[in-house]
C-alpha positions as CSV (number, residue, x, y, z in Angstrom):
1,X,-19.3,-17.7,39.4
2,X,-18.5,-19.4,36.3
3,X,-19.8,-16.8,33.8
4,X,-18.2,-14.1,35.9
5,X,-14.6,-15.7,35.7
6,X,-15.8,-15.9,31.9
7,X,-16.2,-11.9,31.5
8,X,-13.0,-11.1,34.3
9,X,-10.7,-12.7,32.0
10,X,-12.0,-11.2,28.3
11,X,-12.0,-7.8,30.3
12,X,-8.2,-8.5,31.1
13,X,-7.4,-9.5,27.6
14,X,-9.2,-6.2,25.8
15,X,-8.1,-3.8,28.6
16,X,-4.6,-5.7,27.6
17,X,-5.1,-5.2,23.5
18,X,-6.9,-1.4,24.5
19,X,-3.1,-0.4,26.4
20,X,-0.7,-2.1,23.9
21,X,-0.6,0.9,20.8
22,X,-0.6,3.6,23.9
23,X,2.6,1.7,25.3
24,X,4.0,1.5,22.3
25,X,3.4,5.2,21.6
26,X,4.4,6.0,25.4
27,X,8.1,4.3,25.0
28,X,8.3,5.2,21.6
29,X,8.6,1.5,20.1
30,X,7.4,2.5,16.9
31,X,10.1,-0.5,15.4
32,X,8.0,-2.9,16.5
33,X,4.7,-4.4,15.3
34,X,1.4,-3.5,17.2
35,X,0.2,-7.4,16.3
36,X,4.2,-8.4,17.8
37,X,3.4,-5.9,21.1
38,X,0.2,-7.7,21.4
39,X,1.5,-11.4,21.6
40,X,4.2,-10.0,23.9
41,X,1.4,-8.5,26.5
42,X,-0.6,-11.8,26.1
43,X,3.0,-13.4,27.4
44,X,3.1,-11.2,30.5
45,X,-0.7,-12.0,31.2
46,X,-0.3,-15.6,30.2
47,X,1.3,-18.9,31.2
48,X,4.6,-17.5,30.4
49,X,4.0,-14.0,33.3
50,X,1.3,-13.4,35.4
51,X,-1.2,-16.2,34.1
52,X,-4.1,-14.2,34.8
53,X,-6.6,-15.0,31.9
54,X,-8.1,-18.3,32.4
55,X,-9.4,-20.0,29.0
56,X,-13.2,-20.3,28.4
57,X,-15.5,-20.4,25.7
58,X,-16.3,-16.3,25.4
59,X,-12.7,-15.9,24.9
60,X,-12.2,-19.2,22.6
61,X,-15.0,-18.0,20.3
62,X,-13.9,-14.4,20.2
63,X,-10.4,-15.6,19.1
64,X,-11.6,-17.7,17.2
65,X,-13.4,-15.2,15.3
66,X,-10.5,-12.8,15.3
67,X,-8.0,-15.6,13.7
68,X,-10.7,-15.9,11.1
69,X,-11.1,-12.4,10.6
70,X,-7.3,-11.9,10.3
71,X,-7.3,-14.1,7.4
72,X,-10.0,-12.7,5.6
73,X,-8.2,-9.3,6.3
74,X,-5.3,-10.3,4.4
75,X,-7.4,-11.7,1.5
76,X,-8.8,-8.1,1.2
77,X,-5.4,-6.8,1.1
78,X,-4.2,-8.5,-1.8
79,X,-4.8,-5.9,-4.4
80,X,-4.9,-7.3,-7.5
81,X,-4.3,-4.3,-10.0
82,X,-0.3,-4.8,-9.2
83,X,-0.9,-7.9,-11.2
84,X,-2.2,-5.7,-14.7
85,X,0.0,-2.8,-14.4
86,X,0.8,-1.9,-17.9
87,X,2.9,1.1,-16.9
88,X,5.5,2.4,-19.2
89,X,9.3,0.8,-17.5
90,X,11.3,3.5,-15.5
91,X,14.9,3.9,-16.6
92,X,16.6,3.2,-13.2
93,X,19.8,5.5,-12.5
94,X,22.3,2.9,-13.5
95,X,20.8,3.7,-17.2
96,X,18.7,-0.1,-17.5
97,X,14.7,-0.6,-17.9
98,X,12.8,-1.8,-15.0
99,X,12.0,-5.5,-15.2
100,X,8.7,-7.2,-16.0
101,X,7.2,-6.8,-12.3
102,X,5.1,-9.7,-12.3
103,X,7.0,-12.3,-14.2
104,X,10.5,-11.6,-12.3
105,X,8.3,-11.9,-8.9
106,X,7.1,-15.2,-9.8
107,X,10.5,-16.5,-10.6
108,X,12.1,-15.3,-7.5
109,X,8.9,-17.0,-5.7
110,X,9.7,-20.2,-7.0
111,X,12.9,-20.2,-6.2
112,X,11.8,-19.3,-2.8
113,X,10.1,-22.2,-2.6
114,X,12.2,-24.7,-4.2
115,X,14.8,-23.6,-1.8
116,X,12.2,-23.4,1.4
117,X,12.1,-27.1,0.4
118,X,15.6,-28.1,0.6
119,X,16.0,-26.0,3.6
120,X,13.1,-28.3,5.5
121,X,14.9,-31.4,4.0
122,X,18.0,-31.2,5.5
123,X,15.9,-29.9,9.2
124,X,14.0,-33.5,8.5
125,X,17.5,-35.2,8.3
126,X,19.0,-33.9,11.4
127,X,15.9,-34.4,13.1
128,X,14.4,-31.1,13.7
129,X,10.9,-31.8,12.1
130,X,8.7,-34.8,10.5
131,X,7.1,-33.3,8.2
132,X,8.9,-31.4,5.0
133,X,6.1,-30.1,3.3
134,X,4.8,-28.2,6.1
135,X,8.1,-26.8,7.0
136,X,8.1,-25.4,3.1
137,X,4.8,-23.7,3.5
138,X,6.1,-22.1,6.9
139,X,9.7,-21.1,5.8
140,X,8.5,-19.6,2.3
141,X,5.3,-17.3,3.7
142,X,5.6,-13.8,3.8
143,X,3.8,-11.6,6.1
144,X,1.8,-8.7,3.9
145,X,0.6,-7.0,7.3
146,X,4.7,-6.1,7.6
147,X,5.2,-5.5,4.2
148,X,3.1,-2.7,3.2
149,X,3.1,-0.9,6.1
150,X,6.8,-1.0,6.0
151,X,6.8,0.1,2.2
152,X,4.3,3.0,2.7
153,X,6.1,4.0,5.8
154,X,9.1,4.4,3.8
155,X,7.2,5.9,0.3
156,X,8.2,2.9,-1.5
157,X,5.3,1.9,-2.4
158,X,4.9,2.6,-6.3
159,X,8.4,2.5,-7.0
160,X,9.4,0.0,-9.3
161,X,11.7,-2.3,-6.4
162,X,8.5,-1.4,-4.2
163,X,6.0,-3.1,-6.4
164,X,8.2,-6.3,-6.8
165,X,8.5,-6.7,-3.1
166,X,5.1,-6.7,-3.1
167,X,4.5,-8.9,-6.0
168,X,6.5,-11.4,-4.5
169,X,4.6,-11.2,-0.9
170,X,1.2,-11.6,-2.5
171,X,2.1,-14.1,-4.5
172,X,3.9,-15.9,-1.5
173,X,0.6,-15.2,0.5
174,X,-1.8,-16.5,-2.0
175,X,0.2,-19.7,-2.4
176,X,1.2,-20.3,0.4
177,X,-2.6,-20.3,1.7
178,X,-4.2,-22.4,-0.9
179,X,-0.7,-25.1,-0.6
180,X,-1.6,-25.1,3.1
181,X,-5.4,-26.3,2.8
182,X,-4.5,-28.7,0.1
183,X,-1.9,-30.4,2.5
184,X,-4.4,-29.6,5.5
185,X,-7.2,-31.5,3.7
186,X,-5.2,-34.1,2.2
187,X,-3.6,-34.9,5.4
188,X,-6.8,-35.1,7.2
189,X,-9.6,-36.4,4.4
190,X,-7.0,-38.9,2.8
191,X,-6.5,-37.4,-0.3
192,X,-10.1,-36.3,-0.8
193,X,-8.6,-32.8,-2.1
194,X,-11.2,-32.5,-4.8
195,X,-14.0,-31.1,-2.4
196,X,-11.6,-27.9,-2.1
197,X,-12.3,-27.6,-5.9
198,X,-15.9,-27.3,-4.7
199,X,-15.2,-23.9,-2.5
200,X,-13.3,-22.7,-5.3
201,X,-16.7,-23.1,-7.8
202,X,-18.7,-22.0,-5.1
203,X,-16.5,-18.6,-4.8
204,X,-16.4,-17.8,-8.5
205,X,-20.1,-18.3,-8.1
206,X,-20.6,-15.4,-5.8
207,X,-17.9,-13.5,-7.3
208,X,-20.3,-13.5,-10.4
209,X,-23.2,-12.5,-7.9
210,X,-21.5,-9.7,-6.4
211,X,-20.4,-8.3,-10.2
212,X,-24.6,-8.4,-10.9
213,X,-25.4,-6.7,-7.8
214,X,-22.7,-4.2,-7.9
215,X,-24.6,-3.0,-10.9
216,X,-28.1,-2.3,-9.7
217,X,-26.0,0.6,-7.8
218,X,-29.4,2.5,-8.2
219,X,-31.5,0.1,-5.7
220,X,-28.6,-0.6,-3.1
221,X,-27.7,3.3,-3.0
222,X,-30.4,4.0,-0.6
223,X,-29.8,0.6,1.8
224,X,-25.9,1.8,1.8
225,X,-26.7,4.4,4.6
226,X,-28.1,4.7,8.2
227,X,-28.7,1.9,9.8
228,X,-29.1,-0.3,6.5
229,X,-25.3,-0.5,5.4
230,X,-26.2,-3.3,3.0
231,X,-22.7,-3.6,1.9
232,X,-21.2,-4.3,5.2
233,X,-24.1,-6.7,5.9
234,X,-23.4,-8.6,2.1
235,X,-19.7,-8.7,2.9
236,X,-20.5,-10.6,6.3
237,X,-22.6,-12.9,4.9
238,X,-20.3,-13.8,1.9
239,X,-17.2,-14.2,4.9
240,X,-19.7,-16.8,7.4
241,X,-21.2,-18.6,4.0
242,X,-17.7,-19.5,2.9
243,X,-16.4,-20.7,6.3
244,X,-19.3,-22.7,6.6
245,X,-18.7,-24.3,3.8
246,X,-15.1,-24.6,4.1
247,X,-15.7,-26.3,7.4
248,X,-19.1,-28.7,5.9
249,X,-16.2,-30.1,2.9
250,X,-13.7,-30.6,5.5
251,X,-11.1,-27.8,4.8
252,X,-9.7,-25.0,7.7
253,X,-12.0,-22.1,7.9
254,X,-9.3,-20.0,7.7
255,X,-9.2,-20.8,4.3
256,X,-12.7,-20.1,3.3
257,X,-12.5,-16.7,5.2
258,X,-9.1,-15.6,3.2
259,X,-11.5,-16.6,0.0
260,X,-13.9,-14.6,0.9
261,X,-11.5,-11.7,1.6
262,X,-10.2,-12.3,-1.8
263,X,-13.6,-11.9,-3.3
264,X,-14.1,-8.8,-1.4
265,X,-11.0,-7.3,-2.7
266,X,-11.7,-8.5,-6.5
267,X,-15.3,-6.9,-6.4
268,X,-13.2,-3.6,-5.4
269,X,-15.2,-2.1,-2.8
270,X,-14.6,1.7,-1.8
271,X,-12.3,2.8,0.6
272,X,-14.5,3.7,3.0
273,X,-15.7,0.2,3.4
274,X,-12.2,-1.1,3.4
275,X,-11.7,1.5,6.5
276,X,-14.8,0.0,8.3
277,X,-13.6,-3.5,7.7
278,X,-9.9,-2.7,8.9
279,X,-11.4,-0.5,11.8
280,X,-13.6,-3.8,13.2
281,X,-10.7,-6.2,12.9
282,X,-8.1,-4.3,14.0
283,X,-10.0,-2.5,16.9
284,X,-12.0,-5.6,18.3
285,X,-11.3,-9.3,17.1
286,X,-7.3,-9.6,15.6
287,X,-6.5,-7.8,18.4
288,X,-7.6,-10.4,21.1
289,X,-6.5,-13.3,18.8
290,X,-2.9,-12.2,19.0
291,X,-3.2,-11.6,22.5
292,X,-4.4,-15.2,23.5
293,X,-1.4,-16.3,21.3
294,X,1.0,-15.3,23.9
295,X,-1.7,-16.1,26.8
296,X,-1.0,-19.9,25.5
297,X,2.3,-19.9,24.6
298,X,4.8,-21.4,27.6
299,X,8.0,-19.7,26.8
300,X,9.6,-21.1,30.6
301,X,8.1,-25.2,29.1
302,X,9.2,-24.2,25.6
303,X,13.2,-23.5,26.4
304,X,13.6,-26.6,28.7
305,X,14.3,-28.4,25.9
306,X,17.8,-27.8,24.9
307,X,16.9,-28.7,21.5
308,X,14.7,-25.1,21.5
309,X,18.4,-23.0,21.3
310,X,19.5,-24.7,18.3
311,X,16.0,-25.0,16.6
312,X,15.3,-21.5,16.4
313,X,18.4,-19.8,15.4
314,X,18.4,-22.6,12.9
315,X,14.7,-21.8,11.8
316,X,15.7,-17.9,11.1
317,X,19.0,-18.7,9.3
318,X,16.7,-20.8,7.1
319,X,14.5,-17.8,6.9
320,X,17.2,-15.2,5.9
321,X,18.4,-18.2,3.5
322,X,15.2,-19.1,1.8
323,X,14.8,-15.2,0.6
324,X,18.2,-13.5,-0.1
325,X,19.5,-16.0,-2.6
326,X,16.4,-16.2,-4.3
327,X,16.7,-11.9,-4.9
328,X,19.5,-12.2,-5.8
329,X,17.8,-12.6,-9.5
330,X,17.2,-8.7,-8.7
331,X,21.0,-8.1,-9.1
332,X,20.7,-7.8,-12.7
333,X,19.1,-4.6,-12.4
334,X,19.7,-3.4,-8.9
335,X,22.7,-2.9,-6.5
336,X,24.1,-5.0,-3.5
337,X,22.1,-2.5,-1.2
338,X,18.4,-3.1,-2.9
339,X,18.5,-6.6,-3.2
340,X,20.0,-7.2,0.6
341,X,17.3,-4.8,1.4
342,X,14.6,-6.7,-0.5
343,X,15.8,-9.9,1.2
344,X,15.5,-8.7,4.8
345,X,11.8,-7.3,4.9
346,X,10.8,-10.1,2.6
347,X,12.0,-12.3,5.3
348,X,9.6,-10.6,7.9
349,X,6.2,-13.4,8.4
350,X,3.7,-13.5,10.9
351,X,0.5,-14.1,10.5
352,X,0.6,-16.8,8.3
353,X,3.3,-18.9,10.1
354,X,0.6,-18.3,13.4
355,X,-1.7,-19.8,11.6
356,X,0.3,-22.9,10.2
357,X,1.7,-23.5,13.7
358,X,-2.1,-23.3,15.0
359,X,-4.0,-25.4,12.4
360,X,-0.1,-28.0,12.5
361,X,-0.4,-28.6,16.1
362,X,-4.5,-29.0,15.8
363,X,-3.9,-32.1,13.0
364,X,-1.1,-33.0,14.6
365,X,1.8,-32.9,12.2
366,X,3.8,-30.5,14.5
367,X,3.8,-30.6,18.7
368,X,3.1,-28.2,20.7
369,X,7.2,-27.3,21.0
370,X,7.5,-27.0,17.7
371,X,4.0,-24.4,17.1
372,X,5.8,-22.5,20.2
373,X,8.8,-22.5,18.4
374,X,7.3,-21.2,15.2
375,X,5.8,-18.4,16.8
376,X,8.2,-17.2,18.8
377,X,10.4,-17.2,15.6
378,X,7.7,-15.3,13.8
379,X,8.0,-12.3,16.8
380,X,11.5,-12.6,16.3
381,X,11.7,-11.7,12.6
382,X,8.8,-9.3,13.0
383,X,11.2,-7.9,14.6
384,X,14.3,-7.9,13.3
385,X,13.7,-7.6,9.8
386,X,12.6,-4.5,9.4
387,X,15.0,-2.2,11.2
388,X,17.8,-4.6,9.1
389,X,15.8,-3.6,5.7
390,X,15.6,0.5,7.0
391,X,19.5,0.6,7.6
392,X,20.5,-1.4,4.8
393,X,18.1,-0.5,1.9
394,X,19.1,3.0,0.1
395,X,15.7,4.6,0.8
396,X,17.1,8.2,-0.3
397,X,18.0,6.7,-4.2
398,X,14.4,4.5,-4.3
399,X,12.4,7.7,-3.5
400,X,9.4,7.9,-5.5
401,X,10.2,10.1,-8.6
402,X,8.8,14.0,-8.3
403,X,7.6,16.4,-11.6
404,X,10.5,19.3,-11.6
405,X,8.9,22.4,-11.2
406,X,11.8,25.4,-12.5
407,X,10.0,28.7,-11.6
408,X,11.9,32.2,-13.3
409,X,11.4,35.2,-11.5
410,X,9.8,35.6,-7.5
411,X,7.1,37.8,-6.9
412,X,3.8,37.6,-4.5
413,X,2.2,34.8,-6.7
414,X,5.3,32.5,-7.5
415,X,7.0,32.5,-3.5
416,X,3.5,31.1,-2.0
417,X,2.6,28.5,-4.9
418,X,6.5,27.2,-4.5
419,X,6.0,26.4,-1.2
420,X,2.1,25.1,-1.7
421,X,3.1,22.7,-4.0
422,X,2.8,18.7,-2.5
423,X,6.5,18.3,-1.6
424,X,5.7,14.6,-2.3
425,X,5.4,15.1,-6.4
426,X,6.9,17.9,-7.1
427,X,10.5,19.1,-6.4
428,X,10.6,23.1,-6.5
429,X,13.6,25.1,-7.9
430,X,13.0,29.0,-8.1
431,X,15.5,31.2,-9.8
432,X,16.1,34.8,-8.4
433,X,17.5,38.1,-9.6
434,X,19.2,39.5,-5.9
435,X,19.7,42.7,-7.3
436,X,15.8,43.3,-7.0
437,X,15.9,43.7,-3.8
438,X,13.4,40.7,-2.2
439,X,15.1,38.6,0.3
440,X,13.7,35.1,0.1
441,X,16.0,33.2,2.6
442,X,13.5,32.8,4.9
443,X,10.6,32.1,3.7
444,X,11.8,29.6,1.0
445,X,12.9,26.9,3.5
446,X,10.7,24.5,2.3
447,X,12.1,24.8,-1.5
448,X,15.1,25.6,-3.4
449,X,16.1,29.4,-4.0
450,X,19.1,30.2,-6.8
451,X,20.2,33.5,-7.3
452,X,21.7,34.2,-10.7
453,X,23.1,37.1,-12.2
454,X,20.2,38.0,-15.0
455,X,17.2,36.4,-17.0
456,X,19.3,35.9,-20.2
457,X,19.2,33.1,-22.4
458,X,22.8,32.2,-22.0
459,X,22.7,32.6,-18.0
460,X,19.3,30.2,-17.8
461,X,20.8,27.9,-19.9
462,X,24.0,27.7,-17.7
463,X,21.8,27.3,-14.8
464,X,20.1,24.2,-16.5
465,X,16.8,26.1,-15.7
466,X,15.7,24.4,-19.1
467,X,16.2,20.7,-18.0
468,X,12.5,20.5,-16.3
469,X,9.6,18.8,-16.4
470,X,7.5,22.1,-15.9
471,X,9.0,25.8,-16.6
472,X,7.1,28.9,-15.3
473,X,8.4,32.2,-16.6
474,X,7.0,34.7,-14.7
475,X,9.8,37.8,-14.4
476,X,8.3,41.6,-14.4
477,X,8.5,41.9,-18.2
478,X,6.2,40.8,-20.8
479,X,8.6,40.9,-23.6
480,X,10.9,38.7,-21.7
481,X,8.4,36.0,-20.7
482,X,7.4,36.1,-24.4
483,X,11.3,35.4,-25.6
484,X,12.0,32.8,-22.9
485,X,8.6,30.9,-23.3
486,X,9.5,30.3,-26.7
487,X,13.2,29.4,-26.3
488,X,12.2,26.9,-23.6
489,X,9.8,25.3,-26.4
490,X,13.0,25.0,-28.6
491,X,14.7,23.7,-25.7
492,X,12.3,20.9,-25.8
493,X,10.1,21.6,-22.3
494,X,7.7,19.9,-22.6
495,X,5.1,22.3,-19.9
496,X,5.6,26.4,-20.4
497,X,4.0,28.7,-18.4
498,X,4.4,32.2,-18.7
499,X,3.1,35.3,-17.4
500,X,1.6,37.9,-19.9
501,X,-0.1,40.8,-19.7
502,X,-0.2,42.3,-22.9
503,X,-3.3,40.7,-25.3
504,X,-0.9,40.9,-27.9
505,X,1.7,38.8,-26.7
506,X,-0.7,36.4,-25.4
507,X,-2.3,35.5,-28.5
508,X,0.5,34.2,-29.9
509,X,1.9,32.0,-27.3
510,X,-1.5,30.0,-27.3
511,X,-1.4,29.1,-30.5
512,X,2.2,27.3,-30.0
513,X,0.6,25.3,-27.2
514,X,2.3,27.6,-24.6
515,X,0.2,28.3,-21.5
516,X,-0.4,31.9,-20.4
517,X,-1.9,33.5,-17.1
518,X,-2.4,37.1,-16.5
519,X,-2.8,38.2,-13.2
520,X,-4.7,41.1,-14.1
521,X,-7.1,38.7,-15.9
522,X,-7.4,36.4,-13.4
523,X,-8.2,38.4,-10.5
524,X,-10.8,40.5,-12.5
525,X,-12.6,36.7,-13.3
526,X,-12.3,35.8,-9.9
527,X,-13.9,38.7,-8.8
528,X,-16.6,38.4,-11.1
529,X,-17.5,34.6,-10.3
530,X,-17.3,35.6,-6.5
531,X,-20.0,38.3,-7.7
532,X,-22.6,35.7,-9.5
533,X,-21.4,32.9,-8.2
534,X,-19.8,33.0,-5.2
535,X,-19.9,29.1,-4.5
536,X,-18.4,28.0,-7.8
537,X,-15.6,30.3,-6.5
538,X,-15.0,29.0,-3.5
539,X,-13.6,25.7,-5.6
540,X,-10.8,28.2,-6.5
541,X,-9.9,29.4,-3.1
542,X,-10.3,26.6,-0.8
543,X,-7.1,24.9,-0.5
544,X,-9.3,21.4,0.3
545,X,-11.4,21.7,-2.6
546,X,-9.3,23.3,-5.3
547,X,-9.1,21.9,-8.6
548,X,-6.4,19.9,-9.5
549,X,-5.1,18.2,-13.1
550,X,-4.4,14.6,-13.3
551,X,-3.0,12.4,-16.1
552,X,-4.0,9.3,-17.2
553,X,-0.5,7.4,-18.0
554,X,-1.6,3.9,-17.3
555,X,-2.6,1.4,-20.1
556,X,-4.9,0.0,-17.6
557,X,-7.1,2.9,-17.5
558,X,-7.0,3.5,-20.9
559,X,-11.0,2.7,-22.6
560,X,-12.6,2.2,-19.2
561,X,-15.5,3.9,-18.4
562,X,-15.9,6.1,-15.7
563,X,-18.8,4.3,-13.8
564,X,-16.5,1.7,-13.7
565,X,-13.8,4.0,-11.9
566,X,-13.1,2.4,-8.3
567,X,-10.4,5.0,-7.3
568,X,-11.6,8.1,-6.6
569,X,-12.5,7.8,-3.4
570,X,-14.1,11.4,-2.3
571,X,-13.1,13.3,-5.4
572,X,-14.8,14.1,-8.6
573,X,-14.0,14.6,-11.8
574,X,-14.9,17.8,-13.2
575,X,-13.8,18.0,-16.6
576,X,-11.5,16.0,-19.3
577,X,-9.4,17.7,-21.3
578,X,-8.7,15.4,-24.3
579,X,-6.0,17.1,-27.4
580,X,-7.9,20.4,-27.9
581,X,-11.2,18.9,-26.6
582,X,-12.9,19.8,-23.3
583,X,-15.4,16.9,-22.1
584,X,-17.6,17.1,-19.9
585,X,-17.6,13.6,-18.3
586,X,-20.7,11.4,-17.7
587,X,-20.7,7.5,-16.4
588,X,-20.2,6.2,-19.8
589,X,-17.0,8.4,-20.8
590,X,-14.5,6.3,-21.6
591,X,-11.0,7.4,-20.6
592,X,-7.9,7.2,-22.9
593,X,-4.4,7.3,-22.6
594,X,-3.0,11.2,-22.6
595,X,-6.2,12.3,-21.1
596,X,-6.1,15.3,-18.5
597,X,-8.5,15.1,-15.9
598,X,-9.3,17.9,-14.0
599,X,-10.7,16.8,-10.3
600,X,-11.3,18.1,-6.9
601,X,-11.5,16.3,-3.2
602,X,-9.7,15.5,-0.8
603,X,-6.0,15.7,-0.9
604,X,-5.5,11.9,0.4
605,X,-7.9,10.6,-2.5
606,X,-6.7,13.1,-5.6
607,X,-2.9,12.0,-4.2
608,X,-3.8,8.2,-4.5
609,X,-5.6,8.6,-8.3
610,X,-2.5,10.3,-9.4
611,X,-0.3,7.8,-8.2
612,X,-2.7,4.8,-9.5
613,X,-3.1,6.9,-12.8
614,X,0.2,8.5,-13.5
C-alpha cells in the first residue's frame, strides 16, 4: 500500500509538470516562466491547495536529482567565449564606442555586491534576518534561465548592451555559487574551507582528461552513436563523480554538479549534445523539482506572520535597489531607457535564490519562513521583471545591426532574391523605374520598394542609393551597369555587383575587384552541372543546402584551426576564399582575420557561425 501511495503521488506531480507548458500555451501566459508555472501548480497540488502529493522517498530522490541537475544545467550555460570576445567596438547612435564588455560587467558586479551587502545590513538591524552574508549571496544572484531566454526572445542577444547584461549574470552566477559553498562549508566544517580547494584540483584534473580525450576523436567517433553514445555516458559520470566528491569533503552537491556543468561547457561539446542534455532536464527531472517546491511551500502558514507583508515588499525593493544603481555605471554610454531596462531583467533570480533558501533552511541559518519567503519573492520577480524590462527597454533602437542591401533595377532575378534574403541580417531597399511598366506593390511587402525618376548618377545619388553596405546594379543595360558599378567604387561601396552580359564589359570590372554575374552565363553553367552532375547542383538550388558566404571578423577566430572549430554545428565549410586565394580547407587550416568562408547547412547553424564570426 505503501509503494503504491509512492507511485500515485509521483504520477500526480509529472501528470502536473506534463500539463503546465500546455496551460500556459492554452491561456496564452507566455509572460510567465514555465519553471514559475511549475512552482505555482505544485502550490495548488500542495500544502498551500489541494495537498494531494504526499512526500516519499521516489519523489525525494527524483527531486533531488532534478535540483542537482538544475545546477549543473546552469553551469553548462555559462558560455565562456563572451569572456574573450575581441570584437571590433560598435559606434552606438549617440556617436560613442561601446565599452570594454567584460571589465564594465565586473565593475557593475561589484558594486552589486557591495551594495547587496549594505542592503542585508540594515534588514539585520531592523530584524528581518541573522545572517548578512547570506542575505548578500541571495539579493545579488541573478537568474541566467530568465536572462537569455528573455534576450534571445527579444534578438538582443549579440548586441553590445545584450552581451553586458549577460556578462554581468554570468559573472553574478558564477560568484554567487562558489561564495555560497564557501559560506555553506565554512558554516558547517568550521572553517575547514580548504577541502573546497580539493574539488577545485580535482576539476581542472578532469578538465585536462576531457581536452586528451576530445582528441582521440578517431576512436570515440564510432562509440558516439546507437546505443553507445559515449559522450552522454562521460558527461554523467564526470556530473555523479563530482557530487560525490563534493558531498565525501563536506560541501553541497549542488556545487560539485554546477562544476561539472562548468567543465562540460569549457570542453565545448556540440549542440546536439547540449540539446539532449537540456531535453532530459527540462522534460524529466527540473521539472518535478520545481514542482515539489510549491508542493512544500505553506503560503496559508507563511502569511500568518504579519511580519511576511513587510518582509517581502522589503526583500524586492532591495532587489530593484541592489541592481539599478549599480547600472547606472552604463549611463556613460547609454540612455535613461537602457540602463532602467538593464536594471529590471537583471533583477529577475530564481533558481539560485531556490537553492540558497533550500541548502539556508537545511544548515539552519534561515527558518522555514524565511526560505518560504525567499521563494515566493523569487516567483514574484520572475515575474515582474520581465514584462517591466519589455515596456521600458527601447528594443526597436538595440536591434541587432543588418548588412544594407541597395538593389538598382527589378526584374525576375532581383524581386525573388529581395524578398529571400534573411530579414534578420539584411535590410532590403530596391530602387524602381515605374515608367517600365512592373507593378511591385504587392509582391514587395516583405521589403522596401522606391520608385525614382531614372538610373542617373545624379538621381541615385539623391536617393542615397550609394550609402550601402552591398550595391547590386542590375538595370536592362550593360553599359549602364558598367558606368554605375564603377561610380559606386568611387563612391566608396565597399560590395558591387553588377549585371553584365557583354564579355567585354565584364573583363574589365573584375579586374577593379567589382563582381559580375551574367544571367545568360549562369543558367548555361547550371545547366551543364545539372547535366554531369546533377547532385553537385542540387547545392545550388535547394534553398536548405545552398551555399552561403561568411566572414571571419572576430580576433578570436583569427589562427585557429579548423579541427578546432566548435561552431558549426550541421554545416560545412566548402571553400575559403582568402585575398585572391581560393583554399580548399582541411582540419589543419588555420583561419585568419578577413577570411571568406563559403559554407552550407542548415539555416539555424550557418545563422549562429555568422553571428559568432561576424
Amino acid at each position: 500500500m505503501e509503494g503504491h501511495t509512492s507511485v500515485t503521488s509521483l504520477i500526480v506531480v509529472l501528470v502536473a509538470a506534463f500539463l503546465t507548458p500546455i496551460l500556459l500555451k492554452k491561456l496564452r501566459l507566455n509572460i510567465i516562466p514555465v519553471v514559475v508555472a511549475e512552482i505555482i501548480i505544485g502550490l495548488i497540488i500542495g500544502k498551500s491547495g489541494f495537498d494531494i502529493v504526499s512526500p516519499d522517498p521516489w519523489i525525494d530522490i527524483l527531486s533531488t536529482l532534478g535540483f542537482i541537475f538544475l545546477m549543473f544545467l546552469s553551469g553548462v550555460e555559462i558560455d565562456f567565449s563572451i569572456f574573450s570576445n575581441k570584437k571590433k567596438k560598435a559606434k552606438l547612435p549617440n556617436g560613442k564606442l561601446e565599452p570594454n564588455g567584460f571589465l564594465v560587467s565586473s565593475v557593475i558586479f561589484l558594486f552589486i555586491l557591495i551594495l547587496s551587502y549594505a542592503i542585508s545590513l540594515a534588514l539585520q538591524l531592523m530584524g528581518f534576518v541573522e545572517n548578512a552574508f547570506f542575505m548578500t549571496l541571495v539579493i545579488s544572484t541573478i537568474s541566467l534561465g530568465v536572462v537569455v531566454p528573455t534576450l534571445k526572445e527579444v534578438e538582443i542577444m549579440k548586441t553590445g548592451i545584450g552581451q553586458i547584461i549577460l556578462l554581468i549574470s554570468v559573472i553574478a552566477d558564477l560568484v554567487t555559487m562558489i561564495l555560497l559553498a564557501v559560506f555553506v562549508s565554512f558554516y558547517e566544517s568550521e572553517g575547514n574551507t580548504w577541502l573546497l580547494l580539493l574539488l577545485f584540483l580535482a576539476g581542472v584534473l578532469l578538465y585536462f582528461v576531457g581536452k586528451y580525450f576530445q582528441k582521440k576523436q578517431s576512436f570515440f567517433e564510432a562509440l558516439s552513436t546507437g546505443t553507445i553514445q559515449i559522450g552522454t555516458r562521460a558527461i554523467f559520470t564526470l556530473l555523479m563523480v563530482l557530487v560525490g566528491l563534493s558531498e565525501s569533503l563536506g560541501a553541497e552537491n549542488i556545487l560539485g554538479a554546477f562544476l561539472a556543468g562548468v567543465l562540460v561547457s569549457l570542453l565545448s561539446p556540440n549542440k546536439e549534445t547540449i540539446h539532449q542534455l537540456d531535453s532530459f532536464g527540462y522534460g524529466f527531472l527540473i521539472p518535478i523539482f520545481f514542482v515539489m517546491v510549491g508542493v512544500e511551500l505553506d503560503i496559508w502558514a507563511l502569511f500568518e506572520d504579519s511580519m511576511v507583508f513587510l518582509l517581502i515588499p522589503l526583500l524586492f525593493l532591495g532587489l530593484l535597489i541592489s541592481k539599478f544603481f549599480p547600472v547606472m555605471v552604463l549611463r556613460r554610454w547609454y540612455d535613461w531607457r537602457t540602463v532602467a531596462g538593464a536594471g529590471f531583467l537583471l533583477t529577475s533570480t530564481l533558481s539560485l535564490v531556490v537553492a540558497a533558501a533550500k541548502v539556508g533552511e537545511r544548515i539552519g541559518v534561515i527558518d522555514n519562513r524565511m526560505s518560504s519567503a525567499l521563494i515566493l519573492l523569487a516567483i514574484i520577480a520572475c515575474i515582474i521583471t520581465p514584462i517591466l524590462f519589455k515596456k521600458v527597454f527601447p528594443l526597436q533602437e538595440m536591434a541587432t545591426k543588418k548588412k544594407r542591401v541597395k538593389i538598382v533595377g527589378a526584374n525576375q532575378v532581383t524581386l525573388p532574391i529581395s524578398q529571400e534574403l534573411d530579414k534578420s541580417h539584411y535590410e532590403v531597399c530596391l530602387f524602381h523605374v515605374k515608367k517600365n511598366g512592373i507593378d511591385l506593390d504587392e509582391a514587395a511587402s516583405d521589403f522596401d520598394v522606391r520608385h525614382i525618376g531614372s538610373f542617373t548618377e545624379d538621381e541615385l545619388l539623391k536617393q542615397s542609393v550609394f550609402d550601402t553596405d552591398i550595391l547590386v546594379v542590375t538595370t536592362n543595360e550593360d553599359q549602364r551597369n558598367y558606368d554605375l558599378a564603377l561610380f559606386a567604387q568611387e563612391q566608396g561601396v565597399e560590395t558591387i555587383i553588377s549585371r553584365i552580359e557583354t564579355p567585354d564589359l565584364s573583363t574589365p570590372l573584375k579586374e577593379k575587384g567589382i563582381n559580375v554575374f551574367s544571367s545568360f552565363f549562369s543558367t548555361k553553367a547550371m545547366m551543364k552541372a545539372m547535366i554531369e552532375s546533377p547532385h553537385i547542383a542540387g547545392i545550388f538550388t535547394t534553398t536548405e543546402e545552398g551555399l552561403q558566404e561568411v566572414s571571419v571578423g572576430n580576433l578570436e577566430f583569427d589562427g585557429m584551426k579548423l579541427r578546432d572549430l566548435r561552431i558549426l554545428g550541421n554545416s560545412i565549410i566548402v571553400r575559403i576564399f582568402r585575398n585572391t586565394e581560393s583554399l580548399v580547407p582541411h582540419g589543419d587550416t588555420e583561419l585568419r582575420l578577413g577570411d571568406r568562408l563559403i559554407v552550407t547547412g542548415g539555416q539555424d547553424s550557418i545563422s549562429d557561425l555568422r553571428d559568432a564570426m561576424e
